[in-house]
C-alpha positions as CSV (number, residue, x, y, z in Angstrom):
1,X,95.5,108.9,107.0
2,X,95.9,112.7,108.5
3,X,92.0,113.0,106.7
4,X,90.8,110.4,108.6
5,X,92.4,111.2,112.0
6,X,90.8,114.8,111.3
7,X,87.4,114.0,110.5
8,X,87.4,111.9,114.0
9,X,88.4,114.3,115.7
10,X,86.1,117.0,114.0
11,X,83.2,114.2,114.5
12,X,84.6,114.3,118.4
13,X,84.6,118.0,119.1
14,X,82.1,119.4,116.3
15,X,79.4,116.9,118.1
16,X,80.1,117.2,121.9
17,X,80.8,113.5,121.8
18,X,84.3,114.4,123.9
19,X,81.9,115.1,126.6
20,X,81.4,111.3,126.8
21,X,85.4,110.7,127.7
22,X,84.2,112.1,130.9
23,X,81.4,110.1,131.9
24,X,81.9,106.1,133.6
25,X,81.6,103.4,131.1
26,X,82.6,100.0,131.6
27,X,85.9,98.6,130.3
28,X,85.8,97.6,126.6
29,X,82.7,99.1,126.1
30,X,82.7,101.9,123.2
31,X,83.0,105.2,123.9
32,X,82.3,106.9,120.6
33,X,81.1,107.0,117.9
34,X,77.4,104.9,118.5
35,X,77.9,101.7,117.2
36,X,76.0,101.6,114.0
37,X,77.3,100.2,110.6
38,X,77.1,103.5,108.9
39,X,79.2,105.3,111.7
40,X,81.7,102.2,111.6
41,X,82.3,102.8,107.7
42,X,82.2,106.7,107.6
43,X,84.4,107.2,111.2
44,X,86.3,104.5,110.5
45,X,88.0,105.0,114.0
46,X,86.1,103.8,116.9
47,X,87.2,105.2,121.3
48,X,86.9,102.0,123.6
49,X,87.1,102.4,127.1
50,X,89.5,100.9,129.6
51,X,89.6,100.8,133.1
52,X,89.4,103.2,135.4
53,X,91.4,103.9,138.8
54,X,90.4,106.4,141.4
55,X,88.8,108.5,138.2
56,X,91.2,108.1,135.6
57,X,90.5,106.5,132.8
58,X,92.4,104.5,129.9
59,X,90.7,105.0,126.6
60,X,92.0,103.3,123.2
61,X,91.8,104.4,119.4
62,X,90.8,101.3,117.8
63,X,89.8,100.8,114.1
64,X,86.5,99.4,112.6
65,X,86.1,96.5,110.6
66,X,84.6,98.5,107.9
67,X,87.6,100.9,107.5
68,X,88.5,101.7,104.2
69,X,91.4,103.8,104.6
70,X,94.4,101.5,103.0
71,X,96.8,102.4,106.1
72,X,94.0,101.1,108.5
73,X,93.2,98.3,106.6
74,X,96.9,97.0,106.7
75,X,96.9,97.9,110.2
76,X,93.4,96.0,110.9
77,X,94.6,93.1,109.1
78,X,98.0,92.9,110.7
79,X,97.0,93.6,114.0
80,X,92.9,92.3,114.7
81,X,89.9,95.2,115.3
82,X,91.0,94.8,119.2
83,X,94.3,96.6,118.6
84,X,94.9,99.9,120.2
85,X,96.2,102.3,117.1
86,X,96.7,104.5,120.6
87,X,95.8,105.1,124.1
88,X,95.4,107.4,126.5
89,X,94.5,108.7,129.8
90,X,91.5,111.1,130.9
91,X,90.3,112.3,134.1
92,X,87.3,111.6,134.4
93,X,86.8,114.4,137.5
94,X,87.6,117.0,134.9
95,X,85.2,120.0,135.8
96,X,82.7,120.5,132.7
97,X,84.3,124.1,132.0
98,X,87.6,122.6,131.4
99,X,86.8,119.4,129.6
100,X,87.0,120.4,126.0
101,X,90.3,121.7,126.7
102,X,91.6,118.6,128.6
103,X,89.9,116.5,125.7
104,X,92.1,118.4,122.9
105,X,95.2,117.9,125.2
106,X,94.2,114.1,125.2
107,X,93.8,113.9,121.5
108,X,97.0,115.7,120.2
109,X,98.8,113.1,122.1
110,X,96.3,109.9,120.3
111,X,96.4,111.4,117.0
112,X,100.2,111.6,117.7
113,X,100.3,108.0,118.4
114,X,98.0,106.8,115.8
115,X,100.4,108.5,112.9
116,X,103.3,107.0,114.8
117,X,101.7,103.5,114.9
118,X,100.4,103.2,110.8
């Protein structure tokens, strides 16, 4: 499970894709990775976003329905693909010099979660 949770987070920071944690999305929409069948399989993790009060915003660890990871599967099964695995909150008014920071702040505490919650 700690492979999986690492290669998410590696897709996250490696790619600039925590940039997107700061941008407005609408609720239940996904964050990151794209949505594409062979991100679903290979991620295996997907961030949804929540809503959002006066620029904070709640954003849930959720896992795909093509998971193969035997931990997410029993959670997937168990649970539904709508299940938070963890959530969160960033501020979306995060100045773009401090974001990557904030954004590993945020993630220690999901990944945290996560393990806590398989």
């Amino acid at each position: 499970m700690s492979k999986v949770l690492k290669q998410f987070e590696e897709a996250i920071f490696k790619g600039g894709l925590y940039k997107k944690l700061f941008q407005k999305q609408t609720p239940g929409r996904r964050i990151a990775p794209l949505q594409a069948k062979d991100n679903d399989s290979k991620f295996q993790l997907r961030l949804d976003a929540g809503e959002s009060m006066e620029g904070v915003k709640n954003v849930y660890l959720q896992v795909n329905s093509q998971a193969k990871n035997d931990s997410l599967v029993k959670f997937r099964k168990k649970n539904g693909t709508d299940a938070n695995l963890a959530s969160g909150q960033i501020n979306e008014n995060t100045p773009a010099e401090s974001q990557e920071e904030e954004a590993r702040k945020w993630w220690q505490e999901m990944e945290k979660q996560a393990k806590e919650n398989l």
